[in-house]
N, C-alpha and C positions, 0 to 999 in steps of 0.2 A: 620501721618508722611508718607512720599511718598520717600522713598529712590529708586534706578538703579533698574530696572527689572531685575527677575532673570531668563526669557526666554520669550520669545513672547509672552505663555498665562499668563504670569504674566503682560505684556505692556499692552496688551487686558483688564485685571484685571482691572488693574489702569486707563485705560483710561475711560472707564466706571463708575468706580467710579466718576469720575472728571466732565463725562458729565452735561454738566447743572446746574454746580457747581462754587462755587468760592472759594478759597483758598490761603490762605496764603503761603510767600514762605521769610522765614525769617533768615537772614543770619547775625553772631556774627564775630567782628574783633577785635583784639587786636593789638596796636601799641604800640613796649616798645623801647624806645629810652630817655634815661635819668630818664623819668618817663612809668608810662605806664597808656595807654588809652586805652576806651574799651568802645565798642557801636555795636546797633543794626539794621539793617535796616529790613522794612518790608514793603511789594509789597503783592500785591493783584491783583488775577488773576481770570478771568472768562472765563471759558471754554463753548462754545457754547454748545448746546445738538447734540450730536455727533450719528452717524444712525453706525449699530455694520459694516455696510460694509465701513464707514468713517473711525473707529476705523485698520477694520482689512489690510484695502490698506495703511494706516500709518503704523502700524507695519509692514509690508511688508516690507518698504522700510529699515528697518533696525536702521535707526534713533533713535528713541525711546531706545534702548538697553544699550546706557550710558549715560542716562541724568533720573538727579533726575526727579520724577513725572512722565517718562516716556512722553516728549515731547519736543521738543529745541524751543521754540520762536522765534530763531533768522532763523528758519531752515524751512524747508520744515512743521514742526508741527505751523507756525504762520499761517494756514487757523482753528488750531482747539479755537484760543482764542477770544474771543469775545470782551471782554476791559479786561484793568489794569488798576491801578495805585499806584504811588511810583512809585521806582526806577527800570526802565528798565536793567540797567545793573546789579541791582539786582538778576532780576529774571535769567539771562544767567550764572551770577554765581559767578559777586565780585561788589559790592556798588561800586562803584569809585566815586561817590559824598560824599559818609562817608568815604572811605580813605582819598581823600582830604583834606575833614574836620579834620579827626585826625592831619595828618600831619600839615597842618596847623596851629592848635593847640601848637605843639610843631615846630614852626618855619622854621619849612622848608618852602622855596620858592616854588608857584606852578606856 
């Protein structure tokens, strides 16, 4: 589990770990509206093999600091991912293809 760094060398920590790695990034919703629904979505991610001075110019920029895993995909950290796949807006940080779905489910118009 890869939860917010809790200072630069912990972003460092974690990025490291993540080098050259793939990883899961797996996110739980519940939709309670008359009934209630409840689903998972999961995305998979590969982090290229990252060089400690790629790691430590990303930390730098301060990025890394509030983002689970210690990197933003959508941000200045999409040079350190290699491929995904699943849900993109997964990994930034809400399914909106399984929102959808839920909703859906229980009638609401999308």
């Amino acid at each position: 589990f890869f939860g917010k760094p809790t200072d630069p060398e912990n972003a460092r920590q974690i990025l490291s770990q993540l080098s050259g790695q793939e990883h899961k990034v797996i996110t739980g919703l519940t939709v309670i509206h008359s009934k209630v629904l409840s689903a998972a979505s999961v995305s998979r991610v590969h982090i290229k093999t990252l060089t400690p001075n790629e790691i430590h110019s990303y930390v730098e920029t301060g990025e890394p600091m509030d983002k689970a895993g210690a990197y933003a995909i959508q941000g200045e950290g999409s040079f350190l991912v290699e491929s995904y796949s699943g849900s993109y807006s997964n990994i930034i940080g809400l399914p909106m293809d399984l929102l959808k779905d839920l909703l859906q489910k229980l009638n609401f118009s999308i």
